[in-house]
C-alpha positions in Angstrom: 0.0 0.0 0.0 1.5 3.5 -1.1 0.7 6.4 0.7 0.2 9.4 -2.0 -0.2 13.0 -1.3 -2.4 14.9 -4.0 -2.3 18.7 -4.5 -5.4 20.0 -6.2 -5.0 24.1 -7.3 -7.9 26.7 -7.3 -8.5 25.6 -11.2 -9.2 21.9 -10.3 -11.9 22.8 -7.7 -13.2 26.5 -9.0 -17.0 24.5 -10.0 -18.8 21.9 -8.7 -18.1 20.1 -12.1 -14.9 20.1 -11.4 -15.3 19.4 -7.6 -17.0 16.0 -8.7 -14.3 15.2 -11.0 -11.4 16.1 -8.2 -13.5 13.8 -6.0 -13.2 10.8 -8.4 -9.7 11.4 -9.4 -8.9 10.9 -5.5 -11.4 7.9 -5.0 -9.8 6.1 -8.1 -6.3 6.6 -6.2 -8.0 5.2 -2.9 -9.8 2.4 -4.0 -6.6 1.3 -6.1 -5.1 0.4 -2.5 -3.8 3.7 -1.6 -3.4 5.8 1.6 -4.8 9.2 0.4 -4.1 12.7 1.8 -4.9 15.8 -0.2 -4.1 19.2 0.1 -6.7 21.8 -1.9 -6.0 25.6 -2.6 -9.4 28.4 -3.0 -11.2 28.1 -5.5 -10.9 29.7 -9.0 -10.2 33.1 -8.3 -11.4 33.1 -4.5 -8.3 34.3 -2.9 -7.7 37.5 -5.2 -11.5 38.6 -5.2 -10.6 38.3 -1.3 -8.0 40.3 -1.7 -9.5 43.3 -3.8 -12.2 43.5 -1.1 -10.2 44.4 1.6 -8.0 46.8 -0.5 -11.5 48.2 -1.4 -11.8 49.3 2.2 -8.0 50.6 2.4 -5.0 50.3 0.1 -2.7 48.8 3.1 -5.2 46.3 5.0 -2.9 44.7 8.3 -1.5 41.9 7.4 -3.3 39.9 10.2 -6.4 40.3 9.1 -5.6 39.8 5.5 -4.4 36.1 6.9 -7.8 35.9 8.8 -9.8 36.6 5.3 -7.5 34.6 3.0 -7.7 31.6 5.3 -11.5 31.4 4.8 -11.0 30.2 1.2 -9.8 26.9 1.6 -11.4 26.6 4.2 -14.6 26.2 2.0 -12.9 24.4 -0.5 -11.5 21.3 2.0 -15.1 21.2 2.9 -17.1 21.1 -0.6 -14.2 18.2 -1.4 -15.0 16.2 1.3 -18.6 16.4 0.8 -18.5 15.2 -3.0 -15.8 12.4 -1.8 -18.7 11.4 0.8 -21.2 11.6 -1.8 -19.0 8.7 -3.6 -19.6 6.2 -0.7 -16.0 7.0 0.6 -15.1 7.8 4.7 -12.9 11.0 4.3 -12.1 14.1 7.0 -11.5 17.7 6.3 -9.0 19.5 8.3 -7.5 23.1 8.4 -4.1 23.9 8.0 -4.3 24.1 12.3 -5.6 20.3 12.6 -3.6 19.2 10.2 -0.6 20.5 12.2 1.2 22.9 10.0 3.2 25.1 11.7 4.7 28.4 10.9 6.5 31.8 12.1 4.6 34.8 12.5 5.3 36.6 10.0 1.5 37.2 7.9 0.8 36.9 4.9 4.4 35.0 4.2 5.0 33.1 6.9 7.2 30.1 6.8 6.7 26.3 8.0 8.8 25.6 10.7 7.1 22.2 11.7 5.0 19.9 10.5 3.0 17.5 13.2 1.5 15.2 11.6 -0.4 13.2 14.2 -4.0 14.0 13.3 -3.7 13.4 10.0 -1.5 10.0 10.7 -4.6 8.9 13.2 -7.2 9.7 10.5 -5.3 7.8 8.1 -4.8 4.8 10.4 -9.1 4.8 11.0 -9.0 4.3 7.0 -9.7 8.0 6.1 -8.8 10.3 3.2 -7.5 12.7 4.5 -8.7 16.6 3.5 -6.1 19.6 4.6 -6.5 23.1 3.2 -3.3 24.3 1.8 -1.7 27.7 2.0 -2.5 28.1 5.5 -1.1 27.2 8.9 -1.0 28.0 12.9 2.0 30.0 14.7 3.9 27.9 16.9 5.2 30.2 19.4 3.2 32.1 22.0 0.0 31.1 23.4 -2.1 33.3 20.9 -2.1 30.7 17.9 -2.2 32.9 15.3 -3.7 32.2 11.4 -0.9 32.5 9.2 -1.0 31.9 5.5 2.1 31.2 3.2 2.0 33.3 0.3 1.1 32.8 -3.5 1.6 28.9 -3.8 1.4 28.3 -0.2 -0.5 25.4 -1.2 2.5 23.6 -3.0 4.5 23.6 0.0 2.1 22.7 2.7 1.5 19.8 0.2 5.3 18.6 -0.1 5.9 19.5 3.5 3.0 16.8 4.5 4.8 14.6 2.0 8.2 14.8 3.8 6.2 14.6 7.5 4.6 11.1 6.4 7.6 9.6 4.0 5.1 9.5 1.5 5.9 7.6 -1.9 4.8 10.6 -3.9 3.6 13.9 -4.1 1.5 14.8 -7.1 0.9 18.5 -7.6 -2.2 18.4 -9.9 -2.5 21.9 -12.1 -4.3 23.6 -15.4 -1.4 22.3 -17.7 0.1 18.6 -17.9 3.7 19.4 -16.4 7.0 21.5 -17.4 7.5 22.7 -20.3 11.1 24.1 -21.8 9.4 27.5 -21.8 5.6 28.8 -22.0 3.4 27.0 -24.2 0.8 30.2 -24.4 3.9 32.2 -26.0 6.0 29.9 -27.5 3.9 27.0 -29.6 6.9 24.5 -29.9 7.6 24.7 -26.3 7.6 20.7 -24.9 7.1 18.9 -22.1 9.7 17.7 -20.0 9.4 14.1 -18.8 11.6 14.7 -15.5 13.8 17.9 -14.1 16.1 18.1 -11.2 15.2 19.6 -7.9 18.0 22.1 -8.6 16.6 23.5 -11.9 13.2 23.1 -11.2 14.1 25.4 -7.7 16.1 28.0 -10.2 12.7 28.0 -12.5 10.7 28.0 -10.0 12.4 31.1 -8.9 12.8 32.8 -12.1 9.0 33.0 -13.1 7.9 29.5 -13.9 5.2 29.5 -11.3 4.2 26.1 -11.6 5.6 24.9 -8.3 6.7 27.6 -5.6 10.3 27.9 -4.9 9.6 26.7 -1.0 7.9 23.8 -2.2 10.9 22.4 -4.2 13.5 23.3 -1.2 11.3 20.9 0.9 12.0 18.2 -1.8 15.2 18.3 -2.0 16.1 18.7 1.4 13.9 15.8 2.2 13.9 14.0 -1.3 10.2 14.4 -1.8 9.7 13.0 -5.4 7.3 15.0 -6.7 4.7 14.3 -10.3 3.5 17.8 -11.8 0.5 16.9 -14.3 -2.8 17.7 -15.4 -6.1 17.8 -13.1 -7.9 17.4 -16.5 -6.2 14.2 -18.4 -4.6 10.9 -17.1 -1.4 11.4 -19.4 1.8 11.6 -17.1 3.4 14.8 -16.2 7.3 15.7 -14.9 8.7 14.0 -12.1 11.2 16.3 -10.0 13.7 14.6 -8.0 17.2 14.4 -8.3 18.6 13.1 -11.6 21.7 11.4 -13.3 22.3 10.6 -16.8 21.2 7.6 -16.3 17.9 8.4 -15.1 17.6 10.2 -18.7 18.6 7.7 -20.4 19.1 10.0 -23.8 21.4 13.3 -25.1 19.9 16.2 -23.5 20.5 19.8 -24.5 22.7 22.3 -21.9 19.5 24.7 -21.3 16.8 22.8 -19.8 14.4 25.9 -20.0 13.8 29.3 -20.8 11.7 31.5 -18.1 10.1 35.2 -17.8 8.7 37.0 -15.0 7.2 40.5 -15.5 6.3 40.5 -12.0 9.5 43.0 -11.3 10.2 46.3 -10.4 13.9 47.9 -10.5 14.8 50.2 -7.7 17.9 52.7 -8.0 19.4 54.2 -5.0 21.3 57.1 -6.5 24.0 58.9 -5.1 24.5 56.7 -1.8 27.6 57.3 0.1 30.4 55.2 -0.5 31.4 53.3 2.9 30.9 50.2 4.8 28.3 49.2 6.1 25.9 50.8 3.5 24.6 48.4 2.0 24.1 46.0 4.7 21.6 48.8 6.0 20.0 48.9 3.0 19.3 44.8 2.2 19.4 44.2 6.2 16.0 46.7 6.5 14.3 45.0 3.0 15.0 41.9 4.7 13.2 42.5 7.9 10.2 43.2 6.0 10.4 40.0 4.4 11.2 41.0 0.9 13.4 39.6 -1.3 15.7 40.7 -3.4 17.0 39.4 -6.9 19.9 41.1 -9.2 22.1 43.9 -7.5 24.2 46.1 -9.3 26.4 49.2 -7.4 28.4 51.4 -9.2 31.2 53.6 -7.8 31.3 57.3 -8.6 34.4 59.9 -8.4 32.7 61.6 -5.5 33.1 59.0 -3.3 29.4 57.7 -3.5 27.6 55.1 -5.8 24.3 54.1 -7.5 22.7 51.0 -6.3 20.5 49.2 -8.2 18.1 46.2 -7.3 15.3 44.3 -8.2 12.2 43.3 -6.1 8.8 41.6 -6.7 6.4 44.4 -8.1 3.9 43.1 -5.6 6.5 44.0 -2.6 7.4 47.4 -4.1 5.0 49.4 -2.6 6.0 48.2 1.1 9.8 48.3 -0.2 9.0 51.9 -1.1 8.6 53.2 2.2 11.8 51.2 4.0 13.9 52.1 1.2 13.3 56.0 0.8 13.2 55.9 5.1 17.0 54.7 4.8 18.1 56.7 1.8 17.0 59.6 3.8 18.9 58.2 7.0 22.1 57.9 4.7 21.7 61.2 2.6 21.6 59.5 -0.9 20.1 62.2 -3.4 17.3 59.9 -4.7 15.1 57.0 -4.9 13.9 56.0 -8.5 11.4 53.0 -9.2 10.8 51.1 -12.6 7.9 48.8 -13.1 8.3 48.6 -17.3 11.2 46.0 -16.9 11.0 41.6 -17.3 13.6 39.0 -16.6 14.5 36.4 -18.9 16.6 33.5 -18.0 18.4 30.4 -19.0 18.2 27.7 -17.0 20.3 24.4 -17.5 22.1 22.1 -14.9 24.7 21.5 -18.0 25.8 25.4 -18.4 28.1 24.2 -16.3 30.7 22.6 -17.8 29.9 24.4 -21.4 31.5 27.8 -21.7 29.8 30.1 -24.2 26.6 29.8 -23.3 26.0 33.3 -21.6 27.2 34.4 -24.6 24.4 32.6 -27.1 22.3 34.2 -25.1 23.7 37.6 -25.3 23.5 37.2 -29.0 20.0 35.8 -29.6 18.9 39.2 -27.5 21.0 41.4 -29.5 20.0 40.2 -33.1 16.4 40.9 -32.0 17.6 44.6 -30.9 17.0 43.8 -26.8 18.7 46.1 -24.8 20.0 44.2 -21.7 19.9 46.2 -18.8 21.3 43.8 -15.6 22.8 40.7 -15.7 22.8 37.6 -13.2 24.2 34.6 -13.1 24.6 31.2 -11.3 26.1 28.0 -12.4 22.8 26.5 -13.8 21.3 30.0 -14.8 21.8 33.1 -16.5 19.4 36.0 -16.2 19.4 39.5 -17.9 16.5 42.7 -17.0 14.7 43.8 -20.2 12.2 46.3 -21.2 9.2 44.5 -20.2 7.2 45.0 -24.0 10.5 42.6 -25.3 9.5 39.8 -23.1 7.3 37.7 -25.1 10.2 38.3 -28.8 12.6 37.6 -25.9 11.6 34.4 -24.9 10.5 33.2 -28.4 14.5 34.2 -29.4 16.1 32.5 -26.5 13.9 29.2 -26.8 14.8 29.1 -30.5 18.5 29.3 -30.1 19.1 26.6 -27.4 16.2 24.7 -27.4 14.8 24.3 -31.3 17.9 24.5 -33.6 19.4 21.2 -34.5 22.8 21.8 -33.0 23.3 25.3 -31.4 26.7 26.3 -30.5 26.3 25.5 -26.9 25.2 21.9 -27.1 26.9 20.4 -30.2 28.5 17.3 -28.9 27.4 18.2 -25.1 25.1 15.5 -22.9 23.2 17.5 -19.8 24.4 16.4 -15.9 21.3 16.9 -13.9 22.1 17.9 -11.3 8.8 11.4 11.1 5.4 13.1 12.7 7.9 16.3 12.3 9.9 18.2 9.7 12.4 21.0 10.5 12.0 23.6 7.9 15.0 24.9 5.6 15.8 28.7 4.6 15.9 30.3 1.3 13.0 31.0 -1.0 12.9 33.1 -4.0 10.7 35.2 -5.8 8.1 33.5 -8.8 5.6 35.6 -11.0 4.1 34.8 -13.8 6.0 32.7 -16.1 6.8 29.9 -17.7 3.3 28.3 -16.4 0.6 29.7 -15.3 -0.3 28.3 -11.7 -3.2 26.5 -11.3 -3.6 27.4 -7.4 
């Protein structure tokens, strides 16, 4: 008997249609001989209709109650689930993130799991339940206040790995609008294909560079606690991508250097200009952004004669607002002559566990932007993954460019003769988490 953790998104469940069908997917898995626990996100577009509410009362609504509204979504979908599973002649238990023992810092609206107690839903299992636990949300585990916390866009994805590491289940199958990974996005680029499996290293770089059909947190749990995980289709039976970790072997065929090709227009650049040169500077800067729990992507600082630089960064456009306010308080602090913010610019990126051992490829890319006329404004880059800043109405002839050079022609530069490297009740939770937009995939939930 395998025990199988299935992640439904707010697609999936957004009808009662589709409720039915959820229900039946999950029953099929049960009745084949399987332990079943399932995670659910909101449905449809529950959690941003939420959202616009409350900033139709105010533009900055606390972030407390904002967890206290946005837990009631899934809330309501764990329960419609397990009423259309009981319709089906099946025993089955709904649980909040809370009973289902999810726990997490306090920080709202992107708290963090910190601990996963999985003795409920172990108990409810062992009285031959499915198991029902909404995703996205959790419970503080300090202080005697046990606050709602929720996880931030994706949530769902990690509470539904974190579960999967908690119980050592077999697998973890994230269930979505689209049947799994593709080398880039199929809406903007047609010949874009599926890939049959992906490393937990590239997936986490994707993940984190705009292809938003797993979030970033969700694939660190993996890896740290080798969570093999099955991205396919709510909609068809066809298999999807396995992530886990991967050899040649595991292949089994020649595999181009870039694995994928990602975009995010969910950025915004921020210059600091005219900040003194000294130490200690910059840790001010990033050690204030970081309090506020926002993250920060490229950084470029460049030196001036008069002893002061420029410092450029980038930011999610969803945190720039907040970002705003800590960053002009601390220019002010530091007497730098200005604070300028740019929400016109993308990111395009390369990812590929094989970059590196295969010099040149930065370059291709550099090249495949520059015969369409793409100015490149910032560049980053990491051993699997380069990324440059563009104007943000170049994204989509970006993308179609990039996917074209590595990933269409018969033998590029970059890959002629190359084969790609690929990279207990309780779970103690890793650090690091990146920023994901819309991208490569669109996110079911």
């Amino acid at each position: 008997m395998a025990l199988i953790v299935q992640k439904f998104g707010g697609s999936s469940v957004a009808n009662t249609e589709r409720l039915r069908r959820v229900a039946e997917r999950v029953v099929r898995t049960r009745r084949a001989g399987n332990q079943v626990v399932v995670v659910v996100s909101a449905q449809g577009d529950t959690t941003d209709d939420l959202i616009r509410k409350a900033k139709e009362l105010t533009p900055n609504p606390p972030r407390r109650e904002m967890d206290m509204l946005l837990a009631t979504g899934e809330q309501v979908s764990i329960a419609l689930l397990a009423i259309a599973i009981d319709c089906l002649g099946e025993p089955v238990v709904s649980l909040t993130g809370a009973q289902g023992g999810i726990y997490t810092d306090n920080v709202h609206t992107k708290a963090r799991i910190t601990r996963v107690s999985a003795d409920r839903v172990l108990r409810e299992l062992g009285a031959g339940k499915i198991v029902i636990v909404a995703g996205f949300q959790g419970i503080t585990v300090s202080g005697e206040d046990y606050e709602i916390t929720t996880l931030g866009r994706g949530g769902s994805d990690t509470t539904a790995v974190a579960l999967a590491a908690a119980l050592k289940a077999d697998m973890c199958e994230i269930y979505t609008d689209v049947t799994g990974v593709f080398t880039a996005d199929p809406r903007i680029v047609p010949n874009a294909r599926k890939l049959a499996a992906i490393s937990y290293g590239e997936m986490l770089e994707m993940a984190s560079l705009g292809a938003v059909v797993l979030q970033p947190r969700a694939v660190e749990f993996a890896a740290v606690y080798g969570v093999p995980i099955h991205v396919r289709s709510s909609f068809s039976d066809e298999p999807g991508t396995i992530v886990k970790e991967l050899t040649v072997m595991d292949t089994g065929e020649k595999e181009v250097v870039v694995t994928g090709v990602t975009h995010d227009t969910n950025v915004a650049k921020v210059v600091l200009v005219g900040v003194p040169d000294r130490p200690g500077v910059a840790a001010r800067i990033f050690g204030a952004l970081a309090a506020e729990r926002i993250n920060v992507d490229m950084i470029v600082q460049t030196t001036k004669e008069e002893k002061s630089t420029d410092l450029l960064f980038t930011i999610s456009r969803d945190d720039l607002a907040r970002a705003s306010q800590v960053v002009r308080k601390v220019a002010q602090e530091l007497g730098a002559k200005d604070v300028l913010e740019d929400q016109t610019v993308a990111k395009v990126s390369i990812v590929g566990a094989g970059m590196m051992m295969n010099p040149g490829v930065a370059a291709a890319m550099f090249e495949a932007l520059a015969e369409c006329g793409i100015n490149i404004q910032v560049i980053s880059t990491s051993e699997i993954k380069v990324s440059c800043l563009i104007d943000e109405s170049r994204v989509v002839e970006a993308v179609r460019a990039i996917h074209r050079r590595f990933l269409e022609d018969t033998l590029s530069p970059a890959d002629e003769g190359q084969t790609r490297t690929a990279g207990e009740a309780e779970v103690n939770a890793g650090a690091g988490s990146g920023n994901s937009g819309t991208g490569m995939i669109s996110r079911a939930g």
